[in-house]
C-alpha positions as CSV (number, residue, x, y, z in Angstrom):
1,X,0.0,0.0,0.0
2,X,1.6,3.4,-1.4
3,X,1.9,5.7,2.4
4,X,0.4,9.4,1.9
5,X,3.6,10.6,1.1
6,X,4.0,8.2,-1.8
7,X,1.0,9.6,-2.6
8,X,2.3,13.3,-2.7
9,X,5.5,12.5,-4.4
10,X,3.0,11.1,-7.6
11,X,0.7,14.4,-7.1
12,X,3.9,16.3,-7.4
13,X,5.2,14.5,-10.3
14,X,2.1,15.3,-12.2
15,X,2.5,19.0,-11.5
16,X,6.5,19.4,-12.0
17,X,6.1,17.7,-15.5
18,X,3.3,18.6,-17.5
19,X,4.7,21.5,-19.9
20,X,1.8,22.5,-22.0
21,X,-1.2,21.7,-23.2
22,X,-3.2,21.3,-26.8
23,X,-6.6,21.4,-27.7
24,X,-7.9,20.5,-31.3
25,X,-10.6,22.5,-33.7
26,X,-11.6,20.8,-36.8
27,X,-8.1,19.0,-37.9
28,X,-5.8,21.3,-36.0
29,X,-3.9,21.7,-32.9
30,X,-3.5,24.6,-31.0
31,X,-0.6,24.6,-28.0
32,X,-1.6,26.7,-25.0
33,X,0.1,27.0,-21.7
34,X,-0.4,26.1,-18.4
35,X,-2.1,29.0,-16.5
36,X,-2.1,27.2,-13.3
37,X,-0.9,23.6,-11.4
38,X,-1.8,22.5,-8.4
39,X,-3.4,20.5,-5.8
40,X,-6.7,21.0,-4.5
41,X,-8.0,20.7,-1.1
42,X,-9.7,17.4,-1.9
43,X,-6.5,15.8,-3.1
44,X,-6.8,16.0,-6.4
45,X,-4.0,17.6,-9.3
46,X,-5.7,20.2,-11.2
47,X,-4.1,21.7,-14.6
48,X,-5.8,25.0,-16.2
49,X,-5.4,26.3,-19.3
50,X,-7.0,29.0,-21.1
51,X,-8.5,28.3,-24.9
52,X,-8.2,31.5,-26.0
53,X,-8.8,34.0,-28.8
54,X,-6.0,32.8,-31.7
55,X,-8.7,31.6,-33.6
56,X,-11.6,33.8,-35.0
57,X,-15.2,32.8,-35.2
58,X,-17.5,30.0,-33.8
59,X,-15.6,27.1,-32.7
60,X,-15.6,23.9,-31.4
61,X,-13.4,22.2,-29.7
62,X,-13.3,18.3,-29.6
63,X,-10.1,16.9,-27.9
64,X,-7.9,18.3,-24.8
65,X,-4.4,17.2,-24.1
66,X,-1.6,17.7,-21.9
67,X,2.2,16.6,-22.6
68,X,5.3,16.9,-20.6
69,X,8.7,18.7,-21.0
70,X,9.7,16.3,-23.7
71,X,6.6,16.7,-26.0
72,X,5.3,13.4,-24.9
73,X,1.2,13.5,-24.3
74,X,0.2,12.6,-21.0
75,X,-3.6,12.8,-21.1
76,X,-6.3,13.4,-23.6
77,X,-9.9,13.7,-23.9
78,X,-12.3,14.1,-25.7
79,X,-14.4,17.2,-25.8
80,X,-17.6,19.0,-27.6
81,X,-16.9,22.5,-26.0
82,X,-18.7,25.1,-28.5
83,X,-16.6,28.8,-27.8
84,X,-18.8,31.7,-29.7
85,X,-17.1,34.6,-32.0
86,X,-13.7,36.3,-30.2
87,X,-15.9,37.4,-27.1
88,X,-15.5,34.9,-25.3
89,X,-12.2,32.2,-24.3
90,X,-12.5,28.8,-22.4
91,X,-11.1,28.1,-19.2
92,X,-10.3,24.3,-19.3
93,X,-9.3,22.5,-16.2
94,X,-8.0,18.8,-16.1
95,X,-8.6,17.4,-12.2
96,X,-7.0,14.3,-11.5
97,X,-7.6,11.8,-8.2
98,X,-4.8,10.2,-7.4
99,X,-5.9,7.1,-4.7
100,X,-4.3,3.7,-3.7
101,X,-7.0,0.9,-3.5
C-alpha cells in the first residue's frame, strides 16, 4: 500500500512535469500554456489552461491534451466545447484523483 507521502511524491510529479497543453478545432492543434498547477484541497491535481482568442469565429473544440517537457502527451480527452465569436475564451481544467485501492 503506497503511504500518503508516496501519494504526494506522484501528485507532485504530475505537477513538475506537465509542460503544456493542446486542444484541437476541426483538424488542427493549437498549444496553450499552463495558467495554473496545483493541488486541491480534496487531493486532487488540477491543470488549467485558457483556450483563448488565436482563432476567429465560432468554434468547437473536440479533444484536450496535456504533454510533458519532452513533448510526450500525458492525457487526452475528448471534448464538444462550442466557444462563440472572439468574445468569449474557455477556461479548461483537467482534475486528477490520485488514490491507492
Amino acid at each position: 500500500m503506497l503511504t500518503s507521502t508516496a501519494l504526494t511524491a506522484l501528485k507532485n510529479c504530475i505537477l513538475t512535469n506537465v509542460a503544456y497543453a493542446r486542444y484541437k478545432v476541426g483538424s488542427s492543434y493549437y498549444e496553450a500554456p499552463i495558467r495554473s498547477a496545483s493541488i486541491l484541497g480534496d487531493g486532487r491535481v488540477a491543470i488549467t489552461f485558457l483556450i483563448d482568442h488565436t482563432i476567429s469565429g465560432d468554434i468547437t473544440v473536440t479533444e484536450v491534451q496535456l504533454y510533458n517537457h519532452n513533448g510526450v502527451l500525458w492525457a487526452s480527452k475528448a471534448e464538444s466545447i462550442t466557444r462563440r465569436a472572439v468574445v468569449e475564451g474557455i477556461l479548461y481544467r483537467f482534475a486528477f484523483t490520485i488514490t491507492e485501492s
